[in-house]
C-alpha positions as CSV (number, residue, x, y, z in Angstrom):
1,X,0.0,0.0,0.0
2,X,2.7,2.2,1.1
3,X,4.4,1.7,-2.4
4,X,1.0,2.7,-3.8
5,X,0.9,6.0,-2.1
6,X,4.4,6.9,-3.0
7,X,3.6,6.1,-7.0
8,X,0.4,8.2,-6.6
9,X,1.9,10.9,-4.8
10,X,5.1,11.4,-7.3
11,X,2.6,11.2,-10.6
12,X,1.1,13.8,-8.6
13,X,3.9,16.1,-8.3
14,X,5.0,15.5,-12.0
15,X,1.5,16.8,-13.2
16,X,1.2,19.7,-11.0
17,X,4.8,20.4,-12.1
18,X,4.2,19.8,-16.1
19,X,1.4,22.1,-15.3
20,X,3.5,25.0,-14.1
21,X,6.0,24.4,-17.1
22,X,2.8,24.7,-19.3
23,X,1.4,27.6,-18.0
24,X,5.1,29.3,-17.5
25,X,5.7,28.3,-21.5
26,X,2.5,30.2,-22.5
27,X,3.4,33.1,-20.9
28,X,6.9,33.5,-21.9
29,X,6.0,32.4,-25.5
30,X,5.9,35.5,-28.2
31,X,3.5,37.0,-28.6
32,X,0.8,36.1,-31.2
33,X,-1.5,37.8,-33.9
34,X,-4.9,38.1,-32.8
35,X,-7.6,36.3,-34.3
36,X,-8.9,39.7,-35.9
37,X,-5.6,41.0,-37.4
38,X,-6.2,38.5,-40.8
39,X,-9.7,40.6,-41.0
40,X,-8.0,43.6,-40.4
41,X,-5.3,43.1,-42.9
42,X,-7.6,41.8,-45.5
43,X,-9.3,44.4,-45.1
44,X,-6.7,47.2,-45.6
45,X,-3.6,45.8,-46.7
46,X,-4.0,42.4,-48.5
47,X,-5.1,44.6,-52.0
48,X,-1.3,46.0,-51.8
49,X,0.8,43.5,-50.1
50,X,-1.1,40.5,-50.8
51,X,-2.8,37.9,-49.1
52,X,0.7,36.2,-48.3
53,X,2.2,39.5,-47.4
54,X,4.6,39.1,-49.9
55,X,4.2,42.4,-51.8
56,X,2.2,41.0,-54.9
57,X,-0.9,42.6,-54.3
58,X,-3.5,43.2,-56.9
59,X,-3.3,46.9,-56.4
60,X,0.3,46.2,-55.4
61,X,1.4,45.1,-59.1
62,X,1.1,48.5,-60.8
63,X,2.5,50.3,-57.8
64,X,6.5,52.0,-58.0
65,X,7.6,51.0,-55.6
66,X,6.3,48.0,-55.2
67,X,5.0,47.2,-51.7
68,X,7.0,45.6,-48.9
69,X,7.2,41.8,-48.8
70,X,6.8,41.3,-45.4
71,X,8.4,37.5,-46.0
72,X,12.0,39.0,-46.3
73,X,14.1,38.1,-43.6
74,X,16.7,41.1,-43.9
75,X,14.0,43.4,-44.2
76,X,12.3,41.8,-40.8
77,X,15.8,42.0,-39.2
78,X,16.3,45.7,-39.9
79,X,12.6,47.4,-38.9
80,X,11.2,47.9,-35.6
81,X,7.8,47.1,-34.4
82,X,7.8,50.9,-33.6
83,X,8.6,51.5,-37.3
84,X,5.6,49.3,-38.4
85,X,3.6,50.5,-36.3
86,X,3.5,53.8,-36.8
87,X,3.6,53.5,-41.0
88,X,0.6,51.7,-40.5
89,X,-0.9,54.7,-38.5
90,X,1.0,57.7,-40.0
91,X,1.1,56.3,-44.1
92,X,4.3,56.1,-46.0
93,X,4.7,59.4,-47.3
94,X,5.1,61.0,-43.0
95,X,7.4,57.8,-42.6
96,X,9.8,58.9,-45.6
97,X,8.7,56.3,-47.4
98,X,6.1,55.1,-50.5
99,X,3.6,58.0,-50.6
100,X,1.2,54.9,-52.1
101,X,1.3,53.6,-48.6
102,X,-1.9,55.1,-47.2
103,X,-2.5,56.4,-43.5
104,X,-4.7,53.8,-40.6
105,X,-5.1,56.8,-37.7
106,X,-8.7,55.4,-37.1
107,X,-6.9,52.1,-36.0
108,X,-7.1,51.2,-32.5
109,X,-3.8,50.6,-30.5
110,X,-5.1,46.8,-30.1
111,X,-5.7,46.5,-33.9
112,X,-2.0,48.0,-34.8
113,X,-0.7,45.5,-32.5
114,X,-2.3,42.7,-33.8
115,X,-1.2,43.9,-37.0
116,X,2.5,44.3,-36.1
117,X,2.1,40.7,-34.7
118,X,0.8,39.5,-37.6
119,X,3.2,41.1,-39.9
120,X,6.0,39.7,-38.1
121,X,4.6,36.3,-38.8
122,X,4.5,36.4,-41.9
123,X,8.5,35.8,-42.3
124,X,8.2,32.2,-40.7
């Protein structure tokens, strides 16, 4: 019985503890896109960029310059989440960049986020 108990208790402690690693992984993992940033990017940026984020737009395709391709890596490497955010908001042309690039200011801080999050995904 005593054997029993032991066996019990130890399976015990390895669950509570696989729990904590769980919960401790969850919380330390990046952050993700939320669900609503796919709307909100197909809704204002997908025409330009693309569905893919890769710059090949519709719209996109008779633009000079083209628009960013969110999938390259040096490009991802080199630009804040700052930076993003805030050409999303402000529009290229305040941002030195792509005057095409239109301004989001009616964008919630939560939506730009999301967007930034979801942008960044887009290279993996």
């Amino acid at each position: 019985m005593a054997r029993f108990v032991t066996t019990a208790s130890w399976s015990l402690v390895a669950l509570l503890a696989a729990f904590a690693l769980a919960s401790a992984c969850y919380h330390l993992a990046p952050r993700r896109a939320e669900p609503r940033a796919p709307r909100v990017y197909a809704e204002r940026c997908a025409m330009c960029h693309g569905a893919a984020g890769r710059g090949d737009g519709v719209a996109g395709r008779s633009l000079e310059p083209r628009p960013r391709d969110y999938a390259d890596a040096a490009w991802q490497a080199t630009v804040t989440d700052e930076t993003i955010r805030e050409t999303i908001r402000r529009g290229g042309q305040a941002m030195g960049r792509s005057g095409a690039m239109p301004a989001h200011p009616d964008l919630s801080e939560r939506e730009l986020g999301d967007l930034v999050a979801y942008i960044r995904t887009v290279a993996h």
